[in-house]
Each structure stands twice: as structure tokens, then as C-alpha cells.
N, C-alpha and C positions, 0 to 999 in steps of 0.2 A: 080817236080817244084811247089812250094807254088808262086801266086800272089797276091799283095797287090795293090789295086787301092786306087791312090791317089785324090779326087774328092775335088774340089777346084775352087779360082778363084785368083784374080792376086798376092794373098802372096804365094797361088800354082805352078803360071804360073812364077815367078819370075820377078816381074816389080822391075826394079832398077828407084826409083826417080831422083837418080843424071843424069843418059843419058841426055833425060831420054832412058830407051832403057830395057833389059835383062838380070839379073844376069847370070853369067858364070856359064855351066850345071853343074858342080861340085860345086857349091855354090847353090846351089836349094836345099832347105828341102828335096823333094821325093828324089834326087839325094845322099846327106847325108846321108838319110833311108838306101837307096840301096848297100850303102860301107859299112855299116855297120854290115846290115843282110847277107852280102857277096854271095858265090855262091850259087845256090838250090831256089832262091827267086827273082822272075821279078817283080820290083815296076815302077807302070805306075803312070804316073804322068797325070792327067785331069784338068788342070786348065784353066781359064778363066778370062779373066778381065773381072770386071762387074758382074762377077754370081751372083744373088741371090740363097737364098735358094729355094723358090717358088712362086716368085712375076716377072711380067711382068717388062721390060725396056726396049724401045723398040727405045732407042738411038743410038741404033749400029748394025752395019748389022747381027750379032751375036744371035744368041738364047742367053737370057743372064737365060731365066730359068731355075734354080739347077734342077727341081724336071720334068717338061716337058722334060730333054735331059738324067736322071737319066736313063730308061730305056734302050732306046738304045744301051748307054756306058757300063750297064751291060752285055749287049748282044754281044756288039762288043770286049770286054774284058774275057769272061766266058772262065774257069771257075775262079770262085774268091773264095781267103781265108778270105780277110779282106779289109772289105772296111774304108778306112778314110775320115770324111769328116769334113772340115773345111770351114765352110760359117758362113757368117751374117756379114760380115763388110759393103758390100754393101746394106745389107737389112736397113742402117742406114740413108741413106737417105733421104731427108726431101718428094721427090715426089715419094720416093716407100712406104715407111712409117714412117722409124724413130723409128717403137716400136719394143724393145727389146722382148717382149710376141711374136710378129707375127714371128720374128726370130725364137724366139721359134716354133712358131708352126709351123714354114718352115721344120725345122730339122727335129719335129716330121714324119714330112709328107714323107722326105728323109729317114728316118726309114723302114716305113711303103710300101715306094716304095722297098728295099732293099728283104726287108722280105718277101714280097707277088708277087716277080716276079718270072717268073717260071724257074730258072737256068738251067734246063733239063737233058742229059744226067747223071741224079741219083746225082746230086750232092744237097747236101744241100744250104740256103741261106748261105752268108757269115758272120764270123764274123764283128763287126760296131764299130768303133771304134770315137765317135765323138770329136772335137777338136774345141772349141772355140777359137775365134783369140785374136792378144793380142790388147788391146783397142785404138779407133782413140785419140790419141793427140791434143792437142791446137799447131796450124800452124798460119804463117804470110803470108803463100801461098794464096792470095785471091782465085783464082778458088777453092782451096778443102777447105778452110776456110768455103763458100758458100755449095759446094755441099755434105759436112760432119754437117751440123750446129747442134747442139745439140749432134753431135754424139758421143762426147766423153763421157758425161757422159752416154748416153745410152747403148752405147757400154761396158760400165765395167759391165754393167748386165747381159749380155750374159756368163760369167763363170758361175756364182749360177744356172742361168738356165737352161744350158746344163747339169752341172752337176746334176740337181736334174731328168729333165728328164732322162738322162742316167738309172740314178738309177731306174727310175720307168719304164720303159722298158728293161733294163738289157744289154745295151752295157757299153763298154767302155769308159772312158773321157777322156781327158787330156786337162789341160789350156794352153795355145799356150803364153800368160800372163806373166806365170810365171817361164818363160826363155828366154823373147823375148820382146820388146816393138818398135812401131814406130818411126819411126824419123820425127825431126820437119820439115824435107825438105816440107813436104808433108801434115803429123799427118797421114796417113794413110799406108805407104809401110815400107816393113822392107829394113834395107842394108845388106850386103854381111854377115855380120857375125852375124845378130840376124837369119836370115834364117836357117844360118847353125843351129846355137844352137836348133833349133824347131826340126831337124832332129835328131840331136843328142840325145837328151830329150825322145823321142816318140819311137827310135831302141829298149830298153829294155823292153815297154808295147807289142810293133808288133810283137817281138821273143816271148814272152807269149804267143799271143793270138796265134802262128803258132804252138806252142809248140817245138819249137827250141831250 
């Protein structure tokens, strides 16, 4: 049995705008993944609303830190083939920070936790497959109008940037962008059928990297 952890936050977790409430399990990206890559393969979904990549929030009763709750879930999931992880929309925030670089360097940091934790029983680190989200929209929604502000165009920088880091550390990419965009309900969540397409897009890199 190969597993792939899905490490995320609420375009992970499936927040539907319109409830507002939770997309239906079979409409969830990691859900998607898991029909697709069929039997022989357990895809865990870890999403959160809120996650950053490795910045404090300390608005919800939740640990919302990617990279403080990284370890753990490794542990509580071991062992792993492929980890995915899709952060930084929440890093775009005007009180976490708003800059696309610190996103960056979130990821990095989620890297570097992956790779130096001690998976045990002889197995090696996982493969990492990283995945930037697709970018916050201009909304008429005052609350995320406010809590997103700048974040759209900051938000379209996080593709160049994942992807170059990628490269210089040697995982995986994929733009989450470029099959998938927000809806104006919100500028920030996907509906029922960008979600899917994200899973769909990502089943032919995830069979790779399992060698499926």
C-alpha cells in the first residue's frame, strides 16, 4: 500500500463558499486523487482552514501553523510515499504578512521539515510534491474583501516561486492556477468543480512519483 498525504488548508479541507459549509467527500481534490490512483494507494487528506505555511494565527482555536503541526502528522500518518502540499493563500494576509517571498520561505521551511524528520522504521523521507494555489480574486464580499486585501495580486506570485524553489531543491510542482481559479463568492475558495479539476490535474504527476 503506497500513501500520499495531502497537507493543506481549507481548498484542502473543502470549504464550499456557497453554505457556507463543506464540499461533498467525493468533490474534494484529495478525494478526486484517490479515485483515480484507484486500489493499492491511501490518500489522507490534512486540511485546515487557516493554515498557514509557517506563520502564527492565533484567531481560532486551531493550530493554524503548517510547519509547527508538520511533524506530528508525519508521525501520525508514517509511513509516506508523497507528500503534497498546498499552502500560502492564507500566508496572504495583511496581519500574517501578505508577502509572497515569506510564503516562500514557509514552503521552504515545509521542505526541510519533510526531509529531516526521522520517518523510522528504514524507510526513507517522502517524495514532496509542492502545489501552489490558484490565486485570491477581486470579491464584493466585504469580510474577505478586508481580510484578502492586496492578496490577489500577491497571490499570483506564489506559482514563479514555488516553482523555482521546487527546482532548486528537487521536488515536484504543480500550479493548482492552471486548472482551477476562485470564485467571486468569496475571491478566495474554490466550488464543486474547480476542486475537482485540481485532483484531476495532479492523479498523472502522483502515479509518477509512486511509480504506478
Amino acid at each position: 500500500m503506497k500513501t500520499v498525504l495531502c497537507y493543506g488548508d481549507s481548498l484542502t479541507w473543502g470549504y464550499d463558499a456557497a453554505g457556507p459549509g463543506r464540499h461533498a467527500l467525493e468533490d474534494r481534490w484529495p478525494s478526486v486523487l484517490q479515485a483515480e490512483l484507484g486500489e493499492g494507494v491511501d490518500v489522507i487528506a490534512e486540511g485546515l482552514n487557516g493554515r498557514t505555511t509557517a506563520f502564527d494565527d492565533n484567531l481560532a482555536a486551531a493550530d493554524r501553523n503548517g510547519a509547527r503541526l508538520l511533524p506530528t502528522i508525519l508521525g501520525t500518518h508514517a509511513p509516506i510515499d508523497v507528500v503534497i502540499i498546498m499552502l500560502g493563500a492564507n500566508d496572504m494576509k495583511p496581519w500574517i504578512h501578505g508577502n509572497p517571498l515569506a510564503a516562500r520561505q514557509g514552503m521552504a521551511r515545509l521542505v526541510a521539515i519533510v526531509r529531516s524528520y526521522d520517518h523510522g522504521m528504514g524507510h526513507a523521507a517522502p517524495e514532496i510534491l509542492l502545489v501552489s494555489p490558484p490565486a485570491v480574486s477581486r470579491t464584493e464580499n466585504a469580510e474577505y474583501k478586508d481580510m484578502f486585501a492586496g492578496g490577489d495580486e500577491a497571490s499570483k506570485q506564489l506559482a514563479p516561486l514555488y516553482a523555482a524553489l521546487a527546482d532548486e531543491v528537487g521536488c515536484g510542482f504543480f500550479d493548482a492556477g492552471s486548472v482551477a481559479g476562485t470564485i467571486p463568492l468569496d475571491g478566495v475558495h474554490l466550488d464543486a468543480e474547480n476542486t475537482r479539476a485540481i485532483g484531476h490535474a495532479i492523479a498523472p504527476i502522483v502515479r509518477v512519483m509512486l511509480e504506478l
